[in-house]
N, C-alpha and C positions, 0 to 999 in steps of 0.2 A: 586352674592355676595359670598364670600367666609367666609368661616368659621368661623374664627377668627374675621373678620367683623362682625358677626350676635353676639358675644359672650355676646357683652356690652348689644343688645336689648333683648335678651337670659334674661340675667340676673336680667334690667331694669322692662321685661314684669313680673318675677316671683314678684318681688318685692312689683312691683306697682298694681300685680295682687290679690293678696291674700286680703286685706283687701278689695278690691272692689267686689270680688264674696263674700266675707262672709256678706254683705251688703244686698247681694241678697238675695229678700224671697224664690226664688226657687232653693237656695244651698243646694245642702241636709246636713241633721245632722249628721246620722250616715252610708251613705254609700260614698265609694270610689269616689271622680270626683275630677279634677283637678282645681288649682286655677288659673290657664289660660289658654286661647289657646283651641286646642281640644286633646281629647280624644278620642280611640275609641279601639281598640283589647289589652286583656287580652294577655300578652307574657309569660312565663318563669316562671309560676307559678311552687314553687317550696317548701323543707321544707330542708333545708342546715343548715345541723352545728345547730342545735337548734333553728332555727328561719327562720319563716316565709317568700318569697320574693313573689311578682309581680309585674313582671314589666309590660311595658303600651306602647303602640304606642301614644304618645306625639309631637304635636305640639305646642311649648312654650311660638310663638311667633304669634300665629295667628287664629285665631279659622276658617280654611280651610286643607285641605288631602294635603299640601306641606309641605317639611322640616319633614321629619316625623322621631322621635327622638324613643328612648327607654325609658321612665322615671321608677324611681323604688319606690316601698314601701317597708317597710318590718315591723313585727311585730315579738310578743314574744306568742299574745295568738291568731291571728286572730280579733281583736276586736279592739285595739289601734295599729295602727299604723303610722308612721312616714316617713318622704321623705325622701330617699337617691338621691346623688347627681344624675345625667343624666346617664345611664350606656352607653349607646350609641348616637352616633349624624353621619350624612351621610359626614363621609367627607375625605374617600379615593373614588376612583375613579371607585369602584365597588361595591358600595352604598350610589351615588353623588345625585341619587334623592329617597332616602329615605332605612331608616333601618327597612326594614319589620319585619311581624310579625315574631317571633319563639317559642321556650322554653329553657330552663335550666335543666342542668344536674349535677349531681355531680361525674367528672372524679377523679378517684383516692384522695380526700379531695379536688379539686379543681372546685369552681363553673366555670361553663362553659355554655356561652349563645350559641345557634344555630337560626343565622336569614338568610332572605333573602337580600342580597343587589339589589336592585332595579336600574337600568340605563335603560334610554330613549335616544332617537335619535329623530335626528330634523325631521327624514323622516317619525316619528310618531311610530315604530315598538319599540323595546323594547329586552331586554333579564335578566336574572335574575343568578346572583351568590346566592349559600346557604357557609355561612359564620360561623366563630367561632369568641371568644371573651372569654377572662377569666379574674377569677378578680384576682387583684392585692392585696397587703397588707393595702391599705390604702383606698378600697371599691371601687375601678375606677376599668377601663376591660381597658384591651390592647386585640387589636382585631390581629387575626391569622392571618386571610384575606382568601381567597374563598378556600374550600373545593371540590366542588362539581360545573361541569359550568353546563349549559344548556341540558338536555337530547335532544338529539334525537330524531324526531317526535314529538317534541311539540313547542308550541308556547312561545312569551315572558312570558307565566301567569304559571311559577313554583314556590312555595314560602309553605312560611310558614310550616317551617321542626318542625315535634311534634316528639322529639327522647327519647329512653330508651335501657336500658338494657336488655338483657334476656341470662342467662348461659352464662355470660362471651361476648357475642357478642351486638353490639350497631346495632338498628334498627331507621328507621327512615321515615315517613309516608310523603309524600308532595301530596299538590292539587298542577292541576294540567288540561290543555288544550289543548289536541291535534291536529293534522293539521289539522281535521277534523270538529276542532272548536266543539269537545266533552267535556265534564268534568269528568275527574279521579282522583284515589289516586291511588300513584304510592309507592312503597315501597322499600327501599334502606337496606345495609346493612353495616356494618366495624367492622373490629376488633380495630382499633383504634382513632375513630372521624374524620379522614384526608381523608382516602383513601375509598371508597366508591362504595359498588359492586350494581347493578339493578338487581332488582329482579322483576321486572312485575309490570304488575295494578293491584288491589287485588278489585277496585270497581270503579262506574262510569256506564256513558251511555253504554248504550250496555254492559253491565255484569250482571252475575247473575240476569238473567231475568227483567233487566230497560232498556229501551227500549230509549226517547229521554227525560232523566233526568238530560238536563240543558248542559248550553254551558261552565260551566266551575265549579270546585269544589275547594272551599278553606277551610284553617284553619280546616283540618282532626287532629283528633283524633282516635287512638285504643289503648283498654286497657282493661283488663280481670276484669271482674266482675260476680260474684257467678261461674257459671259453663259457662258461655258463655266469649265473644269477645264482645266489643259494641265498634261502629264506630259510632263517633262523626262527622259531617262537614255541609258545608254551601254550598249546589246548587244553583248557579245562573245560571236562566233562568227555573228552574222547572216551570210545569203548573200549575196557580192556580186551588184550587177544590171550591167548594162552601163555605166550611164551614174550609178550612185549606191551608197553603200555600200563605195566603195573603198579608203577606209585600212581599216588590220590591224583597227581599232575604229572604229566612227565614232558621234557624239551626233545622238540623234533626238528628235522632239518628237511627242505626239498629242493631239488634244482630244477633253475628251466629257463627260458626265454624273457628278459624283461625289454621291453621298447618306452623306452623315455618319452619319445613325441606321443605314442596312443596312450599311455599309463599302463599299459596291460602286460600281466606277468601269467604267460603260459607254462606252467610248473607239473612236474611227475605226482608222484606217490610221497609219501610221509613217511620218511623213516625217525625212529628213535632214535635219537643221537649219542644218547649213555645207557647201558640199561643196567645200570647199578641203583643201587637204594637209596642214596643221595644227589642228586645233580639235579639242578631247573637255574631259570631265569639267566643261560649264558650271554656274555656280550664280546663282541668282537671290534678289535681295531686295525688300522693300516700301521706297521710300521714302515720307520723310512727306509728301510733296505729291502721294502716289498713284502714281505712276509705279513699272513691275515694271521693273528694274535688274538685266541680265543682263552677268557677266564668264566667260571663258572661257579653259581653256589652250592656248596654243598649241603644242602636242605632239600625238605620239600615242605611248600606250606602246607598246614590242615591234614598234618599226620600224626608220628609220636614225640615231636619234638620236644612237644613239654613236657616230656617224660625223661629226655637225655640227664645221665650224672654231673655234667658239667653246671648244670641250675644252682646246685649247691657251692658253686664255688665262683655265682655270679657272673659266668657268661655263657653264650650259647654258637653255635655256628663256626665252619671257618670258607672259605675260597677254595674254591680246587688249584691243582699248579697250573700254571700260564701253557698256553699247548699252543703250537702251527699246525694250521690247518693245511689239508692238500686235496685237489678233487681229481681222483685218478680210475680209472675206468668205471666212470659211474658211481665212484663208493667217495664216502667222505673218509678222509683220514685226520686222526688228529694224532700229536705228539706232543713230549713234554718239549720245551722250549729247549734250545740248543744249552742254551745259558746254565741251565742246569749240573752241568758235566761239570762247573767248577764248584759244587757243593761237596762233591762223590770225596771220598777217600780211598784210602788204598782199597782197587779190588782184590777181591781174597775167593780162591777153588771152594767149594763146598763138600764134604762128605760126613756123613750120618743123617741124623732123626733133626735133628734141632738147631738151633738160630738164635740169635737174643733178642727179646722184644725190643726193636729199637727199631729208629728213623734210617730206613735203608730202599735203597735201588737194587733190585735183583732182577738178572736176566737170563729166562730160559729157553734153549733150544727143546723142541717136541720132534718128535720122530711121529711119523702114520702107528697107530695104536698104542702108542704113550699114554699110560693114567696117570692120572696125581692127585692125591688129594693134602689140601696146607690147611691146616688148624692153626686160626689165628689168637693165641692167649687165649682159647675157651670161646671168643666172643664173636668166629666169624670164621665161617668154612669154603675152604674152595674146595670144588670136586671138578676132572677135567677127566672125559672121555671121547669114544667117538661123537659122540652128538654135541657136544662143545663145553660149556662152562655153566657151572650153576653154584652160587654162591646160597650161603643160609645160614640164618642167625636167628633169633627169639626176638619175637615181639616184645618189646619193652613194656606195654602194656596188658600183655594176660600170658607172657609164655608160651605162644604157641610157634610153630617152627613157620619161616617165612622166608621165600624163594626170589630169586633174580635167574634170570636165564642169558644166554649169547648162544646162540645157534651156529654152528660149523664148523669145519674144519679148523683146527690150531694147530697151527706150527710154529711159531714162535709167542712168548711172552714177558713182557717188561712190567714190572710190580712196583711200584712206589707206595712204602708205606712213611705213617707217618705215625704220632703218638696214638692216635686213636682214627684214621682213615688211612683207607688204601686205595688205590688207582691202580685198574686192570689195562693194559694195554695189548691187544692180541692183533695179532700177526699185523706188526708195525705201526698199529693205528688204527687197523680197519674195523675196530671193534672196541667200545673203551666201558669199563664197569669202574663206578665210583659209588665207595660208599663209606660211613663213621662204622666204628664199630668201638667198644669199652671195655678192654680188658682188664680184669684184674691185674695190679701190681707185679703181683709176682710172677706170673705167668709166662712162658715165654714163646716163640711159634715153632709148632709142633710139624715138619714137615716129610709127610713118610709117601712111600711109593705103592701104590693100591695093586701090580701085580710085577712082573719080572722087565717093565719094560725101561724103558735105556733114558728117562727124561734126564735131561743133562744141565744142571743151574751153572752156568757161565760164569758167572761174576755176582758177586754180591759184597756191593758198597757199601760206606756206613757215609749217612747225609749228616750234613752239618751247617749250623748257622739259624741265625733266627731276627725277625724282622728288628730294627732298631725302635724305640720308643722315648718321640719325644717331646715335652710334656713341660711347659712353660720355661722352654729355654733351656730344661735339664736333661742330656740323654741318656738316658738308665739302658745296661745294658744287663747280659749273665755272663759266666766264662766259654758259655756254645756259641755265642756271638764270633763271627772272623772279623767284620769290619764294620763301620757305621759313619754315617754321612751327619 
C-alpha cells in the first residue's frame, strides 16, 4: 500500500483512537503512551529553541512493529505536553519499511533529526541507510535522504544514530552486528552532518574484556557525566544471570574513559540499568540548566506484548517518567525529574491494609529488617526483605509466576504508580525496577506488613494531569487535565 493510500486510515485510526484508549482503565494518567497503534523507542529527545521534543517510533495504524512512523511531543515544562503532527512516515525508497529509531540535533538554529532508514528484501536479508531530516517553518521535516550507507563488515542491523557535538566536530554512535554475528557500537564522525569519517568500534563483544556479550547491540548512548564517559545501550542475546539480565533484552549502562583524538572508550563492567519487567531502548538528553534527562520505553520487544489487555482497545505501550541521572560512587542514579513535584497533591499519613487503585507517588522509609510485601490490584507483587526486592506477576501467556530481582540493601523507597505501571525507586535511585502490570477494575492495592517491623510510608500523593492531545488544530482534553498548551 502506498502512502498516500494509508493517509486517510493514518488519520481515521488517530481520531477514532483517542477517545477509545481514554476509555481504557489501563491508559495511564500522567505518563507518555499513545492513543493508538503502538509505541515503542524514545527518538530525538531533545531541548530546542525553548522547548522541549520527543519524538517516538509510532505506529498509527496498528498496534504491531510495521509501518513504523516518527510521532512527536513537545512540551514547555516536561509535564504537559502536546502532539505535534508525525514528524516522519517511511515513504522514500530508503526507509520504505520503517523510519527507525535516532535523535535530534540542533545544526546551526536548525532542528535536525538523524534516523535509520530501514529496507528489506524478499530474499529476507536487509540493509540500512542512517538518514537526516530538518524542520521546516510550519513544524513538518523535509528529509535530506541517506548520509551514511552500510559500513563494511557488517550485517543489515546498523541503526539507531545517537549524535552530538564536541569542539566544533559532530559525533555519532550506532549499534551495530557484524559478520561475525557480534554486537558493537561503532563511532562515526563529520564536520558537517553529510559527510561521515569511521572511526572504530569503541564497544561490544570481544572488547574491552566482554567476551560473547550478545549477538547484536542497539540504541547506544555516550555522554559525559561527572568525571567519566557512560555508555548507554541494549545487548541482544546477553546471558542471563540468576538475579539480572532477565527480559528477552534488557538496557545496560557502563562507565570509563572515552579520548576523542584516539576514538577509544576504556569502559568497566555492565551493569543493568532497570531490572523491572518493562524498560529497554532509553535515550538521553543535555538540558540547558546541566542536568543528563533520561526517558525510557516501557516495553521489551519479542516478549508478551502481544498479549497486553490494552490491544482490545487499540493501543499498546507507554514511556517511563523523565528521570536525572547522577554518577555517584561508582553507581548510577536515576530519579524522577524534579518537575514532577508539581503533579503530587496533598500528601496524606498512611495507616491500615489498603490504598486506592490510583495514579500516586508514595514514599517509604525502611529501617535494617523491615519486610513488606504490596499487592498491586491482584496483578503485581512486591516482596522486600533482607536480600532486597523481588517483584512477581503471571505470565500473560500460560500463567506461570515470573520474577524480577534488585539485590541489597534498602532503606529507602519511592513508587510511582500509574494506571497500569509502577516505578521502583530504591535507596534514591541507586536502584530502579519498572514495570506494566493490569489490574482488574475493581481492585485496589492491598498493602500489609510481612512481620512486626517498623516500615514507615511517609507520604502518599495522589498524581494528577494527563498529556494534552492535539489533533488538527482541536485540543481535546478530560477534567484530570490541569493545563494545556
Amino acid at each position: 500500500m502506498s502512502l498516500p493510500s494509508r493517509l486517510p486510515a493514518i488519520l481515521r485510526a488517530v481520531m477514532q483512537g483517542q477517545p477509545r484508549a481514554l476509555r481504557d482503565s489501563h491508559y495511564p494518567q500522567w505518563h507518555l503512551a499513545p492513543t493508538t497503534g503502538l509505541m515503542n523507542d524514545p527518538n530525538g529527545f531533545i531541548e530546542f529553541a525553548g522547548r522541549y521534543h520527543l519524538f517516538y517510533q509510532w505506529n498509527p495504524i496498528a498496534c504491531d512493529h510495521t509501518f513504523k512512523c516518527w510521532g512527536h511531543w513537545s512540551s514547555a515544562d516536561l509535564l504537559h505536553w502536546q502532539h505535534e503532527p508525525i514528524a516522519l512516515m517511511p515513504d522514500e525508497e530508503y526507509d520504505r519499511n520503517g523510519c527507525y529509531s535516532g535523535s535530534a540535533v540542533d545544526n546551526d538554529g536548525k532542528l535536525t533529526l538523524c534516523y535509520t532508514g530501514n529496507v528489506k528484501f524478499e530474499d529476507g536479508s536487509r540493509t540500512a541507510w542512517q538518514c537526516l531530516a530538518t524542520e521546516n517553518g510550519d513544524g513538518t521535516f523535509s528529509k535530506t535522504g541517506p548520509v551514511l550507507a552500510l559500513p563494511k563488515g557488517y550485517t543489515g542491523h546498523v541503526r539507531d544514530p545517537k549524535v552530538w557535538q564536541h569542539e566544533g566536530r559532530w559525533f555519532m554512535v550506532l549499534g551495530a552486528q557484524d559478520l561475525q554475528k557480534r554486537g558493537k557500537v561503532l563511532l562515526f564522525s563529520s564536520a558537517d552532518l553529510h559527510q561521515w569519517e569511521a572511526a572504530g568500534e569503541i564497544a561490544g563483544s570481544d572488547l574491552n574484556g566482554l567476551r560473547d556479550a550478545g549477538y547484536m547491540w542497539e540504541c547506544p548512548d555516550l555522554f559525559p557525566l561527572a568525571d567519566q564517559h557512560i555508555l548507554i545501550c541494549c545487548p541482544q542475546g546477553i546471558a542471563r544471570e540468576a538475579d539480572r539480565f532477565l527480559n528477552t533484552y534488557p538496557a545496560v549502562w557502563t562507565a570509563g574513559r572515552f579520548d576523542y583524538a584516539s576514538a577509544r572508550f576504556d569502559h568497566g563492567a555492565l551493569y543493568e540499568l532497570d531490572a523491572g519487567f518493562e524498560f529497554y531502548a532509553p535515550q538521553t538528553m543535555l538540558a540547558a540548566d546541566g542536568r543528563r534527562l533520561l526517558v525510557g520505553w516501557m516495553g521489551v520487544p519479542d516478549g508478551e506484548e502481544m498479549r497486553q489487555p490494552t490491544l482490545a482497545h487499540g493501543w499498546i505501550h507507554q514511556m517511563t517518567c523523565l528521570r536525572e541521572l547522577e554518577l555517584r560512587d561508582g553507581k548510577l542514579y536515576q530519579h524522577p525529574v524534579r518537575e514532577l513535584a508539581d503533579l503530587r497533591g496533598e500528601a496524606r499519613g498512611w495507616q491500615g491494609l489498603g490504598l486506592p487503585l490510583a495514579p500516586m507517588d508514595m514514599v517509604f522509609e525502611v529501617a535494617p529488617g523491615d519486610e513488606l510485601a504490596i499487592d498491586f490490584g491482584g496483578a503485581l507483587r512486591l516482596t522486600l526483605d533482607a536480600d532486597g526486592i523481588r517483584l512477581e506477576r503471571r505470565s500473560l501467556a500460560c500463567d506461570d509466576a515470573l520474577y524480577r530481582y534488585w539485590r541489597g540493601e534498602v532503606r529507602a523507597l519511592r513508587i510511582l504508580c500509574d494506571s497500569s505501571s509502577i516505578e521502583i525507586f530504591i535507596n534514591g535511585g541507586e536502584g530502579v525496577m519498572s514495570s506494566r502490570y493490569f489490574p482488574a477494575v475493581s481492585r485496589a492495592n492491598d498493602f500489609q506488613r510481612c512481620d512486626a517491623g517498623c516500615i514507615l510510608l511517609l507520604a502518599a500523593a495522589a498524581m494528577h494531569g494527563r498529556i494534552s492531545v492535539l489533533i488538527s488544530g482541536v485540543c481535546c482534553r478530560d477534567e484530570n487535565q490541569t493545563r494545556y498548551h
